[in-house]
N, C-alpha and C positions, 0 to 999 in steps of 0.2 A: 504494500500500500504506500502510494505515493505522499510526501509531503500536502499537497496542496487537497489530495482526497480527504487525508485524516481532518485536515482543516474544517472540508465542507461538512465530513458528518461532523464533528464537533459544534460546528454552528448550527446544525440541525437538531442536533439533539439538546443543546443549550434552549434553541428555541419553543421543543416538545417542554421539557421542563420549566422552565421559564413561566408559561401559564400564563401569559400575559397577553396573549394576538397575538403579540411580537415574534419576528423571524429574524433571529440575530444567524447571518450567513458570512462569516469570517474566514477568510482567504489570506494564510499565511505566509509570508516576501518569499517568493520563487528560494531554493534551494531546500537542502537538507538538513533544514531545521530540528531543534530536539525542544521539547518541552518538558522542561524538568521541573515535578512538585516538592519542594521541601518540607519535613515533618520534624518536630523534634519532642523529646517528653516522656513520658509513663514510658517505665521498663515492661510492665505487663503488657500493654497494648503493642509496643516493640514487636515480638514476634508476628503478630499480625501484622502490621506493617511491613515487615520484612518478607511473609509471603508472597503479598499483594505486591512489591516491590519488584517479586521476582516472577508475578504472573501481568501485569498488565504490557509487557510489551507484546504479549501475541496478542494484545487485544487491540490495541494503540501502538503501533511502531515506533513513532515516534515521541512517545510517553515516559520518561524516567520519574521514577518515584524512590526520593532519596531522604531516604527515614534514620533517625539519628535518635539516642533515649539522653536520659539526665534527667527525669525523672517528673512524674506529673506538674510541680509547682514550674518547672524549665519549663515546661511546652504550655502551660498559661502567659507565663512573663513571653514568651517568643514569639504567640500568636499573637496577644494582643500588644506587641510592640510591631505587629508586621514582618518580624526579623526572618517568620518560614509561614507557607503557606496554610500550613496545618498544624496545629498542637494536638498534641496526642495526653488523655487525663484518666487515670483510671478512675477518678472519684469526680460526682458534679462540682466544681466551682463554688468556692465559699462565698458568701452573698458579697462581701466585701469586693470580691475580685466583680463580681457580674453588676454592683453597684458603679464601679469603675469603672466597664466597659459595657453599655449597656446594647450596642448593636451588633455583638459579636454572635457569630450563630454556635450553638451549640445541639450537637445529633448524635445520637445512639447510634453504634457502629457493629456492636456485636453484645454478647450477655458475657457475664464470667462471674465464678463465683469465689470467695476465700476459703481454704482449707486450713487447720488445723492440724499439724502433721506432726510426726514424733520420729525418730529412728527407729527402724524394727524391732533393735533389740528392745526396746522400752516395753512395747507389748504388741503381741500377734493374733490377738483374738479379737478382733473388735471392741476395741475401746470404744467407751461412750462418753461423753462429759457435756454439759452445759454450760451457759456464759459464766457462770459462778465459779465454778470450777476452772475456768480458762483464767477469771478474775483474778481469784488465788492463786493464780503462779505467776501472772507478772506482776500483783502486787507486790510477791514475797508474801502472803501470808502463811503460806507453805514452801517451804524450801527445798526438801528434800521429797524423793519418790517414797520415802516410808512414813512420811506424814501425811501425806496426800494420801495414801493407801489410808490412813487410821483416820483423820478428817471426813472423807467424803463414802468409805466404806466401799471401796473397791480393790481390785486387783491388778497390779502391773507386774511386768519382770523384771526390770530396771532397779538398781537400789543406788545409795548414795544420792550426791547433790541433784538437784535439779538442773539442767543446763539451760537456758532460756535466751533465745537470739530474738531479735527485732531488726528494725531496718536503721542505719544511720543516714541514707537520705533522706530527703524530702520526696513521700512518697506518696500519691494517692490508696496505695495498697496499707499502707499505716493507718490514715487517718479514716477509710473503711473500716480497717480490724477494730478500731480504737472507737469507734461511735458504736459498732456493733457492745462489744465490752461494757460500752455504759446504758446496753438495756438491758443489766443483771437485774438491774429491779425486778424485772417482768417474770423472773423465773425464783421461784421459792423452794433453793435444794434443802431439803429435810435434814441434810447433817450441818449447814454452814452457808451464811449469806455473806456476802462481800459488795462493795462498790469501785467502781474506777474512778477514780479522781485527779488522774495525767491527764484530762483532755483529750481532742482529737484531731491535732493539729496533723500536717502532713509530715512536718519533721519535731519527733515527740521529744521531751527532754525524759529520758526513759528510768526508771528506777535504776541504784547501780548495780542491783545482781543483772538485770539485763545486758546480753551480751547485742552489741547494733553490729551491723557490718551491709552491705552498699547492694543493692538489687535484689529481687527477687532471687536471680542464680546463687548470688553469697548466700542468701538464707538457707537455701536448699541443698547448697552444695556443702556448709558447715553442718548444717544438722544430718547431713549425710554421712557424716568424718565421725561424728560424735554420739556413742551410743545412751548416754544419757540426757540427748538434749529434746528439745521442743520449740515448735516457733508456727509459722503465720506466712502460706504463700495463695497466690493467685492458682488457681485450677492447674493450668499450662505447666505448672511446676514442680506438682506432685511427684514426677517421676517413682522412685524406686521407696518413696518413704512411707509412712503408715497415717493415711489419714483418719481422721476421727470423727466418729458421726454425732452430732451435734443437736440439743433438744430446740424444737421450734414449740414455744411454752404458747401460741395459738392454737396450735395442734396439738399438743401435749404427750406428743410424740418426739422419739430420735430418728432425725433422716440421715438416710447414705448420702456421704457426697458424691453426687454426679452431677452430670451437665445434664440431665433429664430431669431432676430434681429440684436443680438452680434454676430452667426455663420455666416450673409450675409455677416462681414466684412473680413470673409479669401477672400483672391485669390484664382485663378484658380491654381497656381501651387507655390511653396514655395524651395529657394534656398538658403533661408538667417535665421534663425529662431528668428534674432530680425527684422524682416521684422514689420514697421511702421502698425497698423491696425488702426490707429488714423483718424475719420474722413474719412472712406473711401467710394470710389465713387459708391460702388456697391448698387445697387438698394436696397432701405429697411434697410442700415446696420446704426446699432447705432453707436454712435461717440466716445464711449472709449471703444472700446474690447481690448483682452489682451488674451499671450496666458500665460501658466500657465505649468513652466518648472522644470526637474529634470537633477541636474547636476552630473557626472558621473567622476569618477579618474581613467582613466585605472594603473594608478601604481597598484598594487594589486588586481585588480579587479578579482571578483571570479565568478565562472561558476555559481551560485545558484541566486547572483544578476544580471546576464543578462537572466537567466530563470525569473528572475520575472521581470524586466522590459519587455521583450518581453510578459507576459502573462499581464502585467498591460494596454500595446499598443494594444493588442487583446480583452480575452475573460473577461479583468479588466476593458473595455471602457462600457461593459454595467450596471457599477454600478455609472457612472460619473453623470449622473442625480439623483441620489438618493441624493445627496449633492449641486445640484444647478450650477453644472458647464454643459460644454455641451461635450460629448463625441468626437474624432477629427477622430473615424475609418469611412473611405473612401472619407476622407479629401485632402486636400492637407498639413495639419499640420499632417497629421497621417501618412501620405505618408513618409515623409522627417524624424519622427520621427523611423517609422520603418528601412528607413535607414540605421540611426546613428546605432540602434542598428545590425543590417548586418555587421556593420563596427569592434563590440568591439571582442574579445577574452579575454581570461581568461590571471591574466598577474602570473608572476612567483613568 
């Protein structure tokens, strides 16, 4: 596909979307031109990006999608300074940031959930625990696996200290785990109630038994090293560790963590896209889903980046499992996502 072809469907399809009568038909300066989208931001949403990255030039030839992480708070400050096309955020925007920028678009890009994970050797039977219980070990109110055993009256394999990692960046995968943690209210374990009281900033000032170290991969890959440890990743990252199912005190049941489990917690229809998934009442839905967003600057926004967000909402949602999240086409998050995008135009 030629240069000036990719052009005209690009302005066709801007046009389709667009939604406005308007036929924006944009014909790009003779030669072999490249149009490159810049991303930067959340380490979880990274691997998505990085597929997409390596799938949109059979779709687009002349498309590059060049995605970079540093972590949710980087890919707010980037986009809405302009600096890349796309911010990439695992957590909605704190009102303060969307107070600040109040015409940046923000869209659901895919679902994903947090896990709860341990090193095998900690325990191989299915572990269950609740926010209380998760409460208790980065408070320190329990420190070692044999208190936690006599505390909460269960059974682990694990003895000695507790090991307890977090994130040392500024991360939307943090300040997810960390709002989840402060709805222990909600849940009333029979042996021991606890509260979170660190907040749920993206970069947390963490208790000092906690051990912080930089991405998702450092979390996963240290409590992979460490047979007494425990911590907090995005779905994507679970790899080889031992996730733990978790009580949704709506349902007053423990769910498995899956990605079938984490998509029972959309709604039926989505008007808000920091819409609460925390804990929701829908039958079978795990207790910390999340959705997993790219944010958008209409100041300069160009016709080659809403072609590839609309193709990343489309024919880009069937690479979204290849990476452990859940795709959102025929959603009510895809719904409202494609929207946003109906909404943008090219700006000047």
């Amino acid at each position: 596909m030629d240069d000036k072809m990719t052009g005209l469907i690009a302005g066709l399809l801007i046009g389709l979307i667009a939604g406005a009568g308007v036929m924006f038909v944009l014909n790009p300066a003779a030669g072999p031109a490249q149009y490159t989208i810049t991303s930067s931001g959340s380490t979880t949403v990274l691997p998505l990006s990085t597929e997409w990255s390596s799938q949109i030039g059979t779709y687009y030839p002349t498309f590059t999608f060049s995605a970079t992480g540093g972590g949710s708070g980087q890919g707010q400050e980037d986009s809405a300074l302009g600096l890349v096309d796309i911010g990439a955020s695992s957590s909605y925007p704190k009102e303060d940031w969307r107070t600040a920028n109040p015409d940046m678009h923000i869209l659901p890009v895919a679902l994903d959930a947090l896990a709860v994970v341990a090193n095998p050797a900690v325990n191989t039977s299915g572990l269950k625990m609740d926010c209380d219980m998760v409460v208790a070990i980065y408070n320190g109110n329990v420190t070692t696996w044999e208190e936690f055993e006599t505390t909460f009256a269960v059974e682990v394999d694990a003895t000695g200290d507790i090991v307890v990692y977090g994130r040392s960046d500024a991360s939307g995968t943090t300040a997810t785990f960390a709002k989840w943690l402060e709805t222990s209210d909600d849940t009333t374990n029979p042996n021991a109630n606890y509260v979170w009281g660190h907040g749920h900033d993206e970069a947390l000032a963490w208790p000092s038994h906690v051990q912080a170290v930089d991405g998702n991969p450092g979390v996963a890959s240290a409590i992979g090293g460490d047979e007494a440890s425990i911590g907090y990743v995005g779905f994507a990252f679970i790899g080889d560790l031992e996730p733990i199912w978790l009580y949704n005190p709506e349902l007053d049941e423990y769910i498995e963590p899956t990605v079938a489990n984490a998509l029972k917690a959309l709604p039926t229809e989505i008007t808000d896209p920091g819409v609460n998934l925390f804990n929701s009442d829908q039958a079978g839905a795990y207790p910390i889903a999340r959705l997993l967003f790219y944010l958008v600057n209409p100041t300069g926004l160009k016709w080659y980046t809403i072609a590839f967000l609309n193709w990343a909402l489309t024919t880009g949602q069937q690479f979204v499992p290849d990476v452990g999240y859940v795709p959102i086409t025929g959603t009510s998050a895809g719904s409202f996502a494609i929207s946003v995008v109906q909404g943008m135009t090219p700006g000047v």
